[in-house]
C-alpha positions as CSV (number, residue, x, y, z in Angstrom):
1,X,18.8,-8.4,-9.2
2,X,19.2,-5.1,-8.2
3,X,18.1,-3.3,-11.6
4,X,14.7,-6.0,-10.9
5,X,14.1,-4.4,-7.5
6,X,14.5,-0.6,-8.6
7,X,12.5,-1.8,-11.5
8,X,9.4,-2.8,-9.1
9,X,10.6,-0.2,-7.1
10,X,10.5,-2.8,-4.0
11,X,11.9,-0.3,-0.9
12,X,7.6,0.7,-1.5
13,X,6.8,-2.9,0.0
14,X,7.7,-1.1,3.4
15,X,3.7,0.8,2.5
16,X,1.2,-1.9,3.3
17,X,3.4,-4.9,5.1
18,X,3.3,-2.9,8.3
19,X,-0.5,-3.0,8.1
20,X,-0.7,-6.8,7.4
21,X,1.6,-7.5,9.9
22,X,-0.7,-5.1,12.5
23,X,-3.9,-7.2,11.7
24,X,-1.7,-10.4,12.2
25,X,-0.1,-9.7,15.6
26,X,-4.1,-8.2,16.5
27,X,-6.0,-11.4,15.3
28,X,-3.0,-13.6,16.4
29,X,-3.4,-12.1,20.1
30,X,0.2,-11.6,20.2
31,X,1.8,-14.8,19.5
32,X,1.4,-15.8,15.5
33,X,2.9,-18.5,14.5
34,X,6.5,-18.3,12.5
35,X,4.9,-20.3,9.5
36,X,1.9,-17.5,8.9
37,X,4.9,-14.7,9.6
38,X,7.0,-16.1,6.8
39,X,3.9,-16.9,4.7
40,X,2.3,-13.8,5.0
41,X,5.3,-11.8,3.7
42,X,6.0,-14.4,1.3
43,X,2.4,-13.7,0.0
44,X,2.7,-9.7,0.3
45,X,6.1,-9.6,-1.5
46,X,4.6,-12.1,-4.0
47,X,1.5,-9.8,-4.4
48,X,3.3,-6.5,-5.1
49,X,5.8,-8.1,-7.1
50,X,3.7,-9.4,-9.7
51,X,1.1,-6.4,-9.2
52,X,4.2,-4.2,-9.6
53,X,5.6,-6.0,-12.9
54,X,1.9,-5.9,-14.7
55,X,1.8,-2.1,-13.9
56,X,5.3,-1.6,-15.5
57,X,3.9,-3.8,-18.8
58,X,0.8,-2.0,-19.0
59,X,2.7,1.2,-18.8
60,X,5.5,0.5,-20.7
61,X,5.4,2.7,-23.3
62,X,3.9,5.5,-21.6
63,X,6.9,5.6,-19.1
64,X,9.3,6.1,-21.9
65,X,7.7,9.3,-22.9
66,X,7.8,10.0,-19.0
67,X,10.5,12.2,-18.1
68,X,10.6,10.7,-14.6
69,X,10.7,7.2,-16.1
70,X,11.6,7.2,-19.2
71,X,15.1,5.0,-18.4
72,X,12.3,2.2,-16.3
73,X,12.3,0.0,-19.8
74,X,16.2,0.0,-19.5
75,X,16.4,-1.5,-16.0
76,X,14.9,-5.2,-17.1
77,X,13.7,-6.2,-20.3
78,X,10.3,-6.9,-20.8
79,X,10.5,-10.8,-21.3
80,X,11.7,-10.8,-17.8
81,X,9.1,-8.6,-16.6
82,X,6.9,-10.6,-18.1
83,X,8.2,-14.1,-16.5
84,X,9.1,-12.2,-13.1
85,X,4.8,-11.4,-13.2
86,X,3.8,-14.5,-14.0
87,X,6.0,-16.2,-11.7
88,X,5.2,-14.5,-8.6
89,X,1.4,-14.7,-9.4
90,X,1.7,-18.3,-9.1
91,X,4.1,-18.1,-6.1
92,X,1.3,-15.6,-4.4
93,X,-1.2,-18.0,-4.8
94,X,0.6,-21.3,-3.6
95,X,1.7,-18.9,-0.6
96,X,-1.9,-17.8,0.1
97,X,-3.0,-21.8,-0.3
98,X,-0.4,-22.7,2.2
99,X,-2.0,-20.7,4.7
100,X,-5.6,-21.6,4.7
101,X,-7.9,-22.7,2.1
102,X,-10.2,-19.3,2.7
103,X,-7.2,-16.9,1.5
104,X,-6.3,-19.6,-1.4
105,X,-10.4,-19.6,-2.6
106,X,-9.8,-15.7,-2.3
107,X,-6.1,-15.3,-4.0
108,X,-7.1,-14.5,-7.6
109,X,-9.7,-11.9,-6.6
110,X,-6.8,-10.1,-4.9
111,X,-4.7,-10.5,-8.1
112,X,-7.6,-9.5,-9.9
113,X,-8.0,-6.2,-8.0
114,X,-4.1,-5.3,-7.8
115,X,-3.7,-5.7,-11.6
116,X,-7.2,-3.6,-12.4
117,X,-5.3,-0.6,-10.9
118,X,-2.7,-0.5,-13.4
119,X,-5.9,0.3,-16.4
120,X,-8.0,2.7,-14.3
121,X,-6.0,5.6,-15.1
122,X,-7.3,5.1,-18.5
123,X,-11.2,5.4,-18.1
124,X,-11.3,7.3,-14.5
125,X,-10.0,10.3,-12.4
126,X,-10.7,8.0,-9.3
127,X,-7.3,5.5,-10.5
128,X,-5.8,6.8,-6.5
129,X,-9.5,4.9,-4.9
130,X,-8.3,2.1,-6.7
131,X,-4.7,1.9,-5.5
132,X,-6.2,2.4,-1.9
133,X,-8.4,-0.8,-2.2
134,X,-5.1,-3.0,-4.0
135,X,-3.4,-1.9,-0.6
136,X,-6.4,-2.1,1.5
137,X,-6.8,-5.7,0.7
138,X,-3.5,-6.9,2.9
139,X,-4.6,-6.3,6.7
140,X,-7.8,-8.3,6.0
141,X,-6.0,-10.8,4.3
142,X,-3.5,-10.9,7.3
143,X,-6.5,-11.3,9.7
144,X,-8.1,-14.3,7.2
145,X,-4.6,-16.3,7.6
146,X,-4.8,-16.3,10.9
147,X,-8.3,-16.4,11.7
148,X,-9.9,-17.8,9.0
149,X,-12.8,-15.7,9.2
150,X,-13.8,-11.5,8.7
151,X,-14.3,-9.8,11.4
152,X,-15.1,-5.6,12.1
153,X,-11.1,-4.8,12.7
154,X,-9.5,-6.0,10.0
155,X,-12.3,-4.4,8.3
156,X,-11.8,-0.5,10.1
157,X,-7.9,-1.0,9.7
158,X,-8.5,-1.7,5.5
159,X,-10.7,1.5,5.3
160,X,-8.2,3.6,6.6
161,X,-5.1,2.3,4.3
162,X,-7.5,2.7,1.6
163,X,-7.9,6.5,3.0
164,X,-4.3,7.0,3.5
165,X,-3.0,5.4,0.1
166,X,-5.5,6.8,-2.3
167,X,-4.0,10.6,0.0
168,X,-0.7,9.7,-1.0
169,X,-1.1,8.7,-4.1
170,X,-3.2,11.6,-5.4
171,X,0.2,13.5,-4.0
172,X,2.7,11.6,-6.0
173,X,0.2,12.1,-8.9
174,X,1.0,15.7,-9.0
175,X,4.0,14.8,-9.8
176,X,3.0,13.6,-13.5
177,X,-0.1,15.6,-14.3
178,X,2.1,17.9,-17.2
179,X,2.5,14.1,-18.6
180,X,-1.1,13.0,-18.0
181,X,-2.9,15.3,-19.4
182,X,-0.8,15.2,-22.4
183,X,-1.3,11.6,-23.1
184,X,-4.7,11.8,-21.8
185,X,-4.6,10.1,-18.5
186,X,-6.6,10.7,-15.4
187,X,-6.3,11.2,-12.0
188,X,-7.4,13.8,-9.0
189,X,-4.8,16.2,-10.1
190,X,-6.0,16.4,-13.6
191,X,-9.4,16.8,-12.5
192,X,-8.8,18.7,-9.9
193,X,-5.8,21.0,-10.2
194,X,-3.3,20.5,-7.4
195,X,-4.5,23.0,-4.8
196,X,-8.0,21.0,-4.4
197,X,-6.2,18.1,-4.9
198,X,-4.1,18.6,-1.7
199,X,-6.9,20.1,0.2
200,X,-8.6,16.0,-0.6
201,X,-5.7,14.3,0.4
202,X,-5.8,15.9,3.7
203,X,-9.0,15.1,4.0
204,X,-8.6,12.0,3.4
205,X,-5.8,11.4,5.5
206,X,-7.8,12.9,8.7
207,X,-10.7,10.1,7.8
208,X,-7.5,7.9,7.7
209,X,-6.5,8.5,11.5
210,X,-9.9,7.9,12.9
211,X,-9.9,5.5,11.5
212,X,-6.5,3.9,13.2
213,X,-8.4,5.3,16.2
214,X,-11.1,3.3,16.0
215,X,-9.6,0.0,15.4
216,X,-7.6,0.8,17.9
217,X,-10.3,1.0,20.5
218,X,-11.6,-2.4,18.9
219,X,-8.7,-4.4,19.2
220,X,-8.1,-2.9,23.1
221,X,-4.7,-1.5,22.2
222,X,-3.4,0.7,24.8
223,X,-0.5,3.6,25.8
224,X,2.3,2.0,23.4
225,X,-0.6,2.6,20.5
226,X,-1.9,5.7,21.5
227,X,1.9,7.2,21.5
228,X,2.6,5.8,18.0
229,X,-0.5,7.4,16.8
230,X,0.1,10.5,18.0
231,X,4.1,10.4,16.0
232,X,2.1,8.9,12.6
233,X,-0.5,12.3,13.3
234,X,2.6,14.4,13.1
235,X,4.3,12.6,10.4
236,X,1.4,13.0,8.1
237,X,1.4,16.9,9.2
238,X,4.6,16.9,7.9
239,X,4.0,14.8,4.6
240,X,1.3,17.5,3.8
241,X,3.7,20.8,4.8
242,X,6.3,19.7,2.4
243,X,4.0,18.5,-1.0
244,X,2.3,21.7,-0.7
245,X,5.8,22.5,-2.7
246,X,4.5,20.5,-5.7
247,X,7.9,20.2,-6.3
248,X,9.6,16.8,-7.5
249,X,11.9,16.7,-4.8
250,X,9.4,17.4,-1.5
251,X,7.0,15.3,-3.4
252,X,9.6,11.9,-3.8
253,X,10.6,12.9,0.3
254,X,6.8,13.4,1.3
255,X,5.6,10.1,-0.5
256,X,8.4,8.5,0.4
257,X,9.8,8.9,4.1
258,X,6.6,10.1,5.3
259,X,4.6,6.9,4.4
260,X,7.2,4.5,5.4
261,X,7.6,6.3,8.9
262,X,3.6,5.8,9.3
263,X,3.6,2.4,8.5
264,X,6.9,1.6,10.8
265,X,5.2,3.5,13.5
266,X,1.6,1.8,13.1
267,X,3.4,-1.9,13.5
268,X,5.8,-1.1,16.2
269,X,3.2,0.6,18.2
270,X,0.9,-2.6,18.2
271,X,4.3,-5.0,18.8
272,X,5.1,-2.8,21.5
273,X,1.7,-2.6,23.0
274,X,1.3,-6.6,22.9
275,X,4.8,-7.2,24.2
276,X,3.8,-5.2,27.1
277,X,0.7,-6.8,27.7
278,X,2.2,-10.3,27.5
279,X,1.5,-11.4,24.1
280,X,4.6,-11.5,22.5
């Protein structure tokens, strides 16, 4: 089991879940129900798992000429990740058609635009965008399970995780653009160089906050909110300080620790906020 979970590399799920579970608590006014909790992280770890598994197929051997991943094909073997993909596609959509028949309708459009990542590497520099709308697609998904309906939050909160994931993705990217460009992949390094590309990830990352700004203002969140989004401003000043490194190391710590600290602070800000107003 543990070999699966480096294999899908599932300490990432920590990325978008805080963002679901921000639209949830928002649409559920502070008190959702245990059932959409539980199916709603059923239905995210069901989502990445099998989005996860089709990336690692798609890629397999690409990653073995990867020196950062050429040991990935040792971890499972790819019958397994095969079954595991399948299986938790079906298992995503059973979750989603537990919770309302709106986010079951919608479920394979979702698996549809999580597994289309995994190819765009191979006919665009924009692959990062496309990351950024396969993550973007949870918060409105959280607000649909409770709500059953789209509203102009969910919709705010989704354009800034696609701002901040397609930031920190073009980072990580840096990582492997030696590699790319050798097998002929794309992305916003390759196109770019890395300088630029930093310079757009910080860009994108500022669009990112006002955008957490806004929605905050939308969904009346208050002092608890306001403090976490000044601590997520100077983690993502931080993020940015150590990848202009362009080393490995900063780069894994930058992606890494930075993003989940954003994410952490983004859903305990809102928790906080609604516990103090009476919600929770």
């Amino acid at each position: 089991m543990n070999s699966f979970l480096q294999f899908i590399r599932f300490s990432h799920t920590i990325f978008a879940l805080p963002f679901a579970l921000g639209a949830m608590i928002v649409a559920a006014q502070g008190r959702p129900s245990i059932k959409i909790v539980l199916l709603i992280i059923l239905a995210m770890v069901f989502a990445r798992t099998t989005a996860m598994t089709f990336n690692r197929l798609v890629d397999w051997e690409i990653d073995k000429r990867n020196p950062r991943t050429a040991n990935r094909h040792l971890l499972v073997r790819r019958s397994t990740a095969i079954a595991a993909c399948a299986i938790s596609a079906i298992l995503f959509v059973a979750a989603a058609c537990a919770i309302n028949p709106l986010c079951g309708y919608l479920s394979p459009l979702a698996l549809a635009i999580v597994y289309f990542y995994s190819l765009t590497k191979r006919f665009t520099h924009a692959a990062q965008f496309f990351l950024g709308l396969a993550l973007a697609v949870s918060p409105v998904g959280a607000w649909l399970a409770v709500t059953g309906k789209f509203a102009l939050p969910p919709l705010v909160l989704a354009l800034g995780v696609f701002l901040w994931v397609a930031g920190f993705d073009i980072i990580y990217a840096i990582q492997d653009i030696e590699v790319d460009q050798v097998e002929g992949l794309k992305s916003m390094a390759v196109l770019m160089g890395i300088p630029t590309s930093l310079r757009l990830a910080q860009m994108l990352h500022i669009g990112m906050f006002l955008c957490l700004i806004f929605f905050g203002f939308l969904a009346h969140l208050g002092t608890p909110y306001a403090i976490a989004l000044i601590c997520i401003f100077c983690a993502l000043i931080w993020e940015h300080r150590i990848a202009r490194r362009a080393d490995l190391a900063s780069i894994q710590q930058a992606f890494f620790m930075s993003n989940a600290i954003v994410g952490l602070l983004f859903v305990i800000g809102i928790a906080v906020d609604r516990l103090l107003s009476g919600g929770i």
